[in-house]
mmCIF file as gemmi writes it, N, C-alpha and C atoms, coordinates in Angstrom:
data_model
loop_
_atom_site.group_PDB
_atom_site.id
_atom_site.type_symbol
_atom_site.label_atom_id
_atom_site.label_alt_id
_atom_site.label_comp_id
_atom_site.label_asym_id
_atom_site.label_entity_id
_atom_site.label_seq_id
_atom_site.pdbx_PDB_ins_code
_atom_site.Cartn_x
_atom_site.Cartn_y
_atom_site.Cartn_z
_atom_site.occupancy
_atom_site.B_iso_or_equiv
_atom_site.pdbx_formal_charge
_atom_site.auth_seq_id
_atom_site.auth_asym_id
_atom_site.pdbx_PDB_model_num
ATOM 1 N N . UNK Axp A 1 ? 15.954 168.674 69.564 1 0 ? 1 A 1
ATOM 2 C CA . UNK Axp A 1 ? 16.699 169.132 68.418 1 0 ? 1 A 1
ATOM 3 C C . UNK Axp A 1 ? 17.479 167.966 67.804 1 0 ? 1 A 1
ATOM 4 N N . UNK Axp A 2 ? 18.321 167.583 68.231 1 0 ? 2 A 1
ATOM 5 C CA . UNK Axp A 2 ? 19.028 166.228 67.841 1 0 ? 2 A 1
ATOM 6 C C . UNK Axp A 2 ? 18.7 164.9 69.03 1 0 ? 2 A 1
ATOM 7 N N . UNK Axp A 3 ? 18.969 163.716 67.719 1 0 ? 3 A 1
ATOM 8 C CA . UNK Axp A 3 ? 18.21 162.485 68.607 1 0 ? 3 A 1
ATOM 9 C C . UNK Axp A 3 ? 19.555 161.424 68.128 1 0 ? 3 A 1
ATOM 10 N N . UNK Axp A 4 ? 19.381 160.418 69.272 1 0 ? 4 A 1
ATOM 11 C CA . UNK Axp A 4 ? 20.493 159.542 68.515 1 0 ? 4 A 1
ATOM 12 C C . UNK Axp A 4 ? 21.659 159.218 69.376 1 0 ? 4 A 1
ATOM 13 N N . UNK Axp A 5 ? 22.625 158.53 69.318 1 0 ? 5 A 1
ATOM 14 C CA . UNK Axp A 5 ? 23.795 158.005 69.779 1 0 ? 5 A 1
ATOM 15 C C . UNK Axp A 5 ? 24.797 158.889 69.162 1 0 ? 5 A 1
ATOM 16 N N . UNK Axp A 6 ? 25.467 159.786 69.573 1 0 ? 6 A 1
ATOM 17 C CA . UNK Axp A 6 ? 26.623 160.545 68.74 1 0 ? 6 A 1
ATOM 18 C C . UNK Axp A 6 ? 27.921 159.83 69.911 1 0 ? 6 A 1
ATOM 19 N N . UNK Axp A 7 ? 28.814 159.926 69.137 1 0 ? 7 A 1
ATOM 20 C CA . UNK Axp A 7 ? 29.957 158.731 69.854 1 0 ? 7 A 1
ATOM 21 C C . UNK Axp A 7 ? 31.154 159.629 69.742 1 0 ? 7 A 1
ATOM 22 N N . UNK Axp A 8 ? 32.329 159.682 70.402 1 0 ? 8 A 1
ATOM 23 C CA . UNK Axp A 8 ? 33.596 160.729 70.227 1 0 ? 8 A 1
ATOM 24 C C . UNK Axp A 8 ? 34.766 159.828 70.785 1 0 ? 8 A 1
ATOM 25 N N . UNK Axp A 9 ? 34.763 158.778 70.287 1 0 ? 9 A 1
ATOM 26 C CA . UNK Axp A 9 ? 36.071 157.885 70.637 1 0 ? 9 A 1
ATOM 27 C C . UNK Axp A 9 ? 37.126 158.556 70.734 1 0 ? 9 A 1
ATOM 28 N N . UNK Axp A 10 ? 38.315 157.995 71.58 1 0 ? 10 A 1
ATOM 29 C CA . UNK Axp A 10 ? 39.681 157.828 71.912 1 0 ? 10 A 1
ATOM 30 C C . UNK Axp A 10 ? 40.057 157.741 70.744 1 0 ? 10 A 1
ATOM 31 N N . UNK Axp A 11 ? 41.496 158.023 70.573 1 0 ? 11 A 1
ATOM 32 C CA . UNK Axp A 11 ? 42.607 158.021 69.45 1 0 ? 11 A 1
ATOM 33 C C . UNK Axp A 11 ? 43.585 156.62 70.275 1 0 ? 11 A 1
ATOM 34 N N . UNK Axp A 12 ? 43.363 155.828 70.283 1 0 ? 12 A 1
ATOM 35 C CA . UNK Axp A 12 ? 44.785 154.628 71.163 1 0 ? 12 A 1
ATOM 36 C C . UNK Axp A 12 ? 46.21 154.907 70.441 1 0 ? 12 A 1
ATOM 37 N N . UNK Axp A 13 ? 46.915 155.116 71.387 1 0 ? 13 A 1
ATOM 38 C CA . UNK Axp A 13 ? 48.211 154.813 71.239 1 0 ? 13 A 1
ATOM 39 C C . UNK Axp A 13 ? 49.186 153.861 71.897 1 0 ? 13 A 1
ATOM 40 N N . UNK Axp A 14 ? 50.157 153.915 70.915 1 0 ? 14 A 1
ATOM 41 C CA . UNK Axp A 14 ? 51.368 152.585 71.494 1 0 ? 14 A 1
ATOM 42 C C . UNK Axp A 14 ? 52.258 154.037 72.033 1 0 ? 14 A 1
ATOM 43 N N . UNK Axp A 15 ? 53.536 152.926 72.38 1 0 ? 15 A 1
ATOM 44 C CA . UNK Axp A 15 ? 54.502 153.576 72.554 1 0 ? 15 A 1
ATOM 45 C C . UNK Axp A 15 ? 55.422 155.144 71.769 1 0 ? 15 A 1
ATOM 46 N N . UNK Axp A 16 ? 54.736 154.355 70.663 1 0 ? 16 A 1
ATOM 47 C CA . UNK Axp A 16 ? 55.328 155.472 69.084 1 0 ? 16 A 1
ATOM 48 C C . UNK Axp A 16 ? 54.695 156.361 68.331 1 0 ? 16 A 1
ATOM 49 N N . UNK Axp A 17 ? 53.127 155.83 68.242 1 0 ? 17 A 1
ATOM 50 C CA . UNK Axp A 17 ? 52.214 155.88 66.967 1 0 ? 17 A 1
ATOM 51 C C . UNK Axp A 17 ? 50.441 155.331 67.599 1 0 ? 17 A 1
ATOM 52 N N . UNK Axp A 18 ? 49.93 155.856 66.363 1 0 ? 18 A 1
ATOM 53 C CA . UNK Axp A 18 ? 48.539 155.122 66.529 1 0 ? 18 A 1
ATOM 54 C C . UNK Axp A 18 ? 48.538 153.953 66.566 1 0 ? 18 A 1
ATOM 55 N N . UNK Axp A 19 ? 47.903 153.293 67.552 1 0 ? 19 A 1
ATOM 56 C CA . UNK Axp A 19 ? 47.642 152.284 67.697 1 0 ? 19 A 1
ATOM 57 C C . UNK Axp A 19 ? 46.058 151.567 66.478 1 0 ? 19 A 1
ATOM 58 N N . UNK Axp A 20 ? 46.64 151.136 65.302 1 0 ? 20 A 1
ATOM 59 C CA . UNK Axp A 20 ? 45.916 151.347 64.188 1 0 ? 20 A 1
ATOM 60 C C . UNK Axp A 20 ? 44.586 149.939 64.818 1 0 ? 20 A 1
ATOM 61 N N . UNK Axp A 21 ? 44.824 149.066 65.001 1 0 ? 21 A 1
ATOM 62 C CA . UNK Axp A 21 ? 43.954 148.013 65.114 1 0 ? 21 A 1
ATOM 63 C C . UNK Axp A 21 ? 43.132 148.277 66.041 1 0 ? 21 A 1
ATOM 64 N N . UNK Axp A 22 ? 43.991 148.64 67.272 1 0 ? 22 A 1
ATOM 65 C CA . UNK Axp A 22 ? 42.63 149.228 68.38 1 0 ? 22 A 1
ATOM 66 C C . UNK Axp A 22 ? 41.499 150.224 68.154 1 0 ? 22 A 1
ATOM 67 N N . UNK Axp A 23 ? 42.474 151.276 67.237 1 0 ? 23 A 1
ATOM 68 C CA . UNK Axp A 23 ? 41.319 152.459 66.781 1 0 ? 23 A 1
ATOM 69 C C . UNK Axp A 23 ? 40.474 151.899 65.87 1 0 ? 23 A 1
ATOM 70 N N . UNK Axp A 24 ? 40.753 151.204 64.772 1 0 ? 24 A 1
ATOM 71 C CA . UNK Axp A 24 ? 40.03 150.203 63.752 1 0 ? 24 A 1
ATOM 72 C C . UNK Axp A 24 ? 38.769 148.998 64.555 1 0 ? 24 A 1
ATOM 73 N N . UNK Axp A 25 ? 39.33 148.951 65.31 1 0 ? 25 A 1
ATOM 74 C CA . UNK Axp A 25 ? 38.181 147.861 66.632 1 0 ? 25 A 1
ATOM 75 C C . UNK Axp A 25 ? 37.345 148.597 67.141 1 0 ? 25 A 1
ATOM 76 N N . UNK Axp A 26 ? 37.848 149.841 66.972 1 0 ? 26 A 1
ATOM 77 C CA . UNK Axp A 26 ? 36.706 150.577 68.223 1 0 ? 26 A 1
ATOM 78 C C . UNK Axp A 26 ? 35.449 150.972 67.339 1 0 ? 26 A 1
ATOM 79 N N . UNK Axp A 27 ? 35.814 151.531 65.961 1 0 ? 27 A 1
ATOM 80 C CA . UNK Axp A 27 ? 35.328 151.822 64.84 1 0 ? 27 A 1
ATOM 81 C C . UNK Axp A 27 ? 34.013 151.308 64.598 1 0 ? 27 A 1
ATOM 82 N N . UNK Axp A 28 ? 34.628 149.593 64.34 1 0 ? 28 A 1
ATOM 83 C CA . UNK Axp A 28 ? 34.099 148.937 64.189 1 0 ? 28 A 1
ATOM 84 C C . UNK Axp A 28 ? 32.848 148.188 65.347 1 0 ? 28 A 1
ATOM 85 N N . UNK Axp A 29 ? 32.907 148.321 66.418 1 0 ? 29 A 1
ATOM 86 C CA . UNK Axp A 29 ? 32.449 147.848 67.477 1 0 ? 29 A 1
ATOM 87 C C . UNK Axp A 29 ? 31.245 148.819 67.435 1 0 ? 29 A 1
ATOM 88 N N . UNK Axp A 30 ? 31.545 150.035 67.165 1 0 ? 30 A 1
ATOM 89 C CA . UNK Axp A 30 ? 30.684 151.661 66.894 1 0 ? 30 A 1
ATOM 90 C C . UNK Axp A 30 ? 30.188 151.347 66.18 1 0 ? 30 A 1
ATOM 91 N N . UNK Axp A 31 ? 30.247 151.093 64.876 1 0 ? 31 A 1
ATOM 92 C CA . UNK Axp A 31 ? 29.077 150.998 63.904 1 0 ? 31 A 1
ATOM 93 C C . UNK Axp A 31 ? 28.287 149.65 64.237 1 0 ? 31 A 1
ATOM 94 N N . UNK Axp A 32 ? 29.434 148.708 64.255 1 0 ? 32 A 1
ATOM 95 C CA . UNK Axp A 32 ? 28.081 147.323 64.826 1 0 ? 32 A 1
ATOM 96 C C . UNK Axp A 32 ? 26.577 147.475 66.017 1 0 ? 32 A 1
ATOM 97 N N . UNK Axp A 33 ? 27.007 148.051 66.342 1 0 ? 33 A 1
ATOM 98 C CA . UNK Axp A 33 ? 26.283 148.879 67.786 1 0 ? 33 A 1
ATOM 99 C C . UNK Axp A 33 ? 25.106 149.76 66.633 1 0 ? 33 A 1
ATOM 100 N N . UNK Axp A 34 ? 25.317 149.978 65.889 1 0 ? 34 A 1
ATOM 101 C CA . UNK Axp A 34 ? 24.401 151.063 65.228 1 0 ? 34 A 1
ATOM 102 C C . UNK Axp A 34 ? 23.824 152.45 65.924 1 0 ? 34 A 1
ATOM 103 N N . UNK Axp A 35 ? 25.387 152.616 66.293 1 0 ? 35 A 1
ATOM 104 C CA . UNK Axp A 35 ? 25.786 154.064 66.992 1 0 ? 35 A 1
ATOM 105 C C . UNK Axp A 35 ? 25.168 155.142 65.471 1 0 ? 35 A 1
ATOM 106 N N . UNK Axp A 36 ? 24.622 156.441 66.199 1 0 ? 36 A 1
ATOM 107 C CA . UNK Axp A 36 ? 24.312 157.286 64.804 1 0 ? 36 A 1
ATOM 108 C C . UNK Axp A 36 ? 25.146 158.088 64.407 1 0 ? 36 A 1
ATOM 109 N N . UNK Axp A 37 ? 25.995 158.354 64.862 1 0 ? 37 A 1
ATOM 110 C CA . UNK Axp A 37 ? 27.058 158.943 64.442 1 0 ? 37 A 1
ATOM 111 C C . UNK Axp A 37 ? 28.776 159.1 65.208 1 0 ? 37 A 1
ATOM 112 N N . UNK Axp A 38 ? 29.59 159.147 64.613 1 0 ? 38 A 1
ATOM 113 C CA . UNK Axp A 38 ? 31.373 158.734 64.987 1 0 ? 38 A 1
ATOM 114 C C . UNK Axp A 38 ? 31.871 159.999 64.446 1 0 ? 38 A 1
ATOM 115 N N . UNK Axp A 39 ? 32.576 160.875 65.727 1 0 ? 39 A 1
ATOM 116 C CA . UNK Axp A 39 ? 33.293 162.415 65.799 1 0 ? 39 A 1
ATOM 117 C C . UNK Axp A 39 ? 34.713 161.498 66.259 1 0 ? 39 A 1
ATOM 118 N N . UNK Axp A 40 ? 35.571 161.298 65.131 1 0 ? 40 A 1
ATOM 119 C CA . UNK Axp A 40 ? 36.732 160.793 65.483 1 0 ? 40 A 1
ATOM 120 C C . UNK Axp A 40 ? 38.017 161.947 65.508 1 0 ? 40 A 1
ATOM 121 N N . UNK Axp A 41 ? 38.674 161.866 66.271 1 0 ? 41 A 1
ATOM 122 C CA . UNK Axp A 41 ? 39.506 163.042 66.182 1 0 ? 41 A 1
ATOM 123 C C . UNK Axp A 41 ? 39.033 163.952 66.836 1 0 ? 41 A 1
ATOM 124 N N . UNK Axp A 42 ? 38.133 164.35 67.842 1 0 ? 42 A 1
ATOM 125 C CA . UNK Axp A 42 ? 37.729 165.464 68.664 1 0 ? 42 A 1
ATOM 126 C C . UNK Axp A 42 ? 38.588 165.792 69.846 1 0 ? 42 A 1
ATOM 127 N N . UNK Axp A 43 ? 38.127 166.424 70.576 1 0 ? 43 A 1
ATOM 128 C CA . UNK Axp A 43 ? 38.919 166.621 71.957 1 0 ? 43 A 1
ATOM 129 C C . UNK Axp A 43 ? 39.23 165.698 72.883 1 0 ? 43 A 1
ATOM 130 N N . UNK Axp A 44 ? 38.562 164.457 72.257 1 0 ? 44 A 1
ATOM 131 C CA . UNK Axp A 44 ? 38.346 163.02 73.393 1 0 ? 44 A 1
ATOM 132 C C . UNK Axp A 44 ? 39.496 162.394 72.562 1 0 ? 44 A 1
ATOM 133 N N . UNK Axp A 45 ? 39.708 162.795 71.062 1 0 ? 45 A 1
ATOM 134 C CA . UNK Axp A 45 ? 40.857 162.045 70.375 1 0 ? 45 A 1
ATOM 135 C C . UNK Axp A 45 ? 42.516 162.331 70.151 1 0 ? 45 A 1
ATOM 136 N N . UNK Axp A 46 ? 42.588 162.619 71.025 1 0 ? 46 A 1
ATOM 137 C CA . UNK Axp A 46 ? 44.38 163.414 71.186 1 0 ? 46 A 1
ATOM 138 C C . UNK Axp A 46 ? 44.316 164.043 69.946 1 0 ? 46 A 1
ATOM 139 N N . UNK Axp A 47 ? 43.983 164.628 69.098 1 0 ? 47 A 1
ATOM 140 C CA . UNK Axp A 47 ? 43.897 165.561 68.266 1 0 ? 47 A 1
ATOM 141 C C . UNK Axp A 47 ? 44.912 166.473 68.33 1 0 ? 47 A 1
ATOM 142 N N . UNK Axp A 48 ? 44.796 167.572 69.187 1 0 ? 48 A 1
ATOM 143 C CA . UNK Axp A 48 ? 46.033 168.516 69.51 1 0 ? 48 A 1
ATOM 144 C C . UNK Axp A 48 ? 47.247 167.808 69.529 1 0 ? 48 A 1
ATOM 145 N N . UNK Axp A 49 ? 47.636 166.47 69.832 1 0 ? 49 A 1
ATOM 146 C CA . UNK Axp A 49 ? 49.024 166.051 69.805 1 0 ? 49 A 1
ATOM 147 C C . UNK Axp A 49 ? 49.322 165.172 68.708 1 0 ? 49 A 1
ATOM 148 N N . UNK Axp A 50 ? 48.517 164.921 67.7 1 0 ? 50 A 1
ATOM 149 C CA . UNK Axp A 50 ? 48.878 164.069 66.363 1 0 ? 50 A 1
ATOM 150 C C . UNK Axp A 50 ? 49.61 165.308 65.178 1 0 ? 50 A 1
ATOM 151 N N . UNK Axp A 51 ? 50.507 164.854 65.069 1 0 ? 51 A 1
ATOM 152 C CA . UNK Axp A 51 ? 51.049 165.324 63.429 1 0 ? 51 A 1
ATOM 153 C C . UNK Axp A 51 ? 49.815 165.401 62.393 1 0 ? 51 A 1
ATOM 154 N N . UNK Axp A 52 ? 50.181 166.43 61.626 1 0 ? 52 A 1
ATOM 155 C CA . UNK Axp A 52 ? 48.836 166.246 60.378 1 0 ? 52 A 1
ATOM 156 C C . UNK Axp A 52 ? 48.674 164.829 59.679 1 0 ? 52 A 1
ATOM 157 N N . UNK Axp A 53 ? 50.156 163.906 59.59 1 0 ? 53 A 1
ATOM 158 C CA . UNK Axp A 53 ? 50.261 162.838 58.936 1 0 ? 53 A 1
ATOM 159 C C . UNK Axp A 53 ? 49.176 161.667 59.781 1 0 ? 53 A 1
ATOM 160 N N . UNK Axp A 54 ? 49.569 161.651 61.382 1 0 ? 54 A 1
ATOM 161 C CA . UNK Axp A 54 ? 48.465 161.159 61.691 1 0 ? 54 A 1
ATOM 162 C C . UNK Axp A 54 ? 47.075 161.213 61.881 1 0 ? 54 A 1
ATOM 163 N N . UNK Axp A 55 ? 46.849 162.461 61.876 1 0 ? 55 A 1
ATOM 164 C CA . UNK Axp A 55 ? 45.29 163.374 61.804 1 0 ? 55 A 1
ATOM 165 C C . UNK Axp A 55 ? 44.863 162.449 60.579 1 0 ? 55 A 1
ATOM 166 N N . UNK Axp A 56 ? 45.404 162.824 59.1 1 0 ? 56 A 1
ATOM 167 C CA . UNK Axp A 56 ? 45.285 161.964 58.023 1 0 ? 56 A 1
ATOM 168 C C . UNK Axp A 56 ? 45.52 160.379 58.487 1 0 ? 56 A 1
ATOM 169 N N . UNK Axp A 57 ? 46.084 159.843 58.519 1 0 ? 57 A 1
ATOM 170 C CA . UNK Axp A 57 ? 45.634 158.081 58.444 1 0 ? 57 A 1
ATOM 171 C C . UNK Axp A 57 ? 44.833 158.155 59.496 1 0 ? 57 A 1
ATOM 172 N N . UNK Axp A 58 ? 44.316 158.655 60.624 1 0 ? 58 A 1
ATOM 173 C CA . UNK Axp A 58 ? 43.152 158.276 61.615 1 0 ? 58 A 1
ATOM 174 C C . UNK Axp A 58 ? 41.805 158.433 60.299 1 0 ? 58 A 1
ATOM 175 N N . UNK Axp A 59 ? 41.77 159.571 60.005 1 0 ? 59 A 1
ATOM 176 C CA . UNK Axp A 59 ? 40.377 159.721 58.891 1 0 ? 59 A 1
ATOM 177 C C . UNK Axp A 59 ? 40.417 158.659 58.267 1 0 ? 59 A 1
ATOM 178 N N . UNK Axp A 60 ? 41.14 158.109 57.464 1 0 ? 60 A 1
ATOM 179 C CA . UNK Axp A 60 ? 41.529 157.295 56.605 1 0 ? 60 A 1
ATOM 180 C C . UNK Axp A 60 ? 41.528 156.144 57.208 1 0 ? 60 A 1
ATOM 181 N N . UNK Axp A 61 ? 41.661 155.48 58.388 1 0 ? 61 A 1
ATOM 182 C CA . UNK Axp A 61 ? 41.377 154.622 58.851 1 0 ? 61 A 1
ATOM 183 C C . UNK Axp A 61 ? 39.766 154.389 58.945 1 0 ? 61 A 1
């Protein structure tokens, strides 16, 4: 039914906040890889504990 690399990265955090560069590295490391698809924000991505504000800049990242 489905074929392919589907990927569900981590959300990194610091002490405070998203850890924007690490999540941006990982991103990036994912597509270089020519992963087929990136579920960011899932159950693997602390999701349940981000504010909507961060839910929004993770997408947006």
């Amino acid at each position: 039914m489905f074929t392919g690399l589907s990927t569900f990265p981590l959300t990194p955090m610091n002490e405070t906040e998203i850890d924007e560069p690490a999540f941006s590295g990982i991103i990036s490391r994912l597509a270089d890889a020519g992963v087929d698809s990136i579920s960011a924000l899932g159950s693997t991505g602390s999701y349940a504990y981000l504010t909507r504000e961060e839910r929004k800049r993770v997408a947006q990242l």
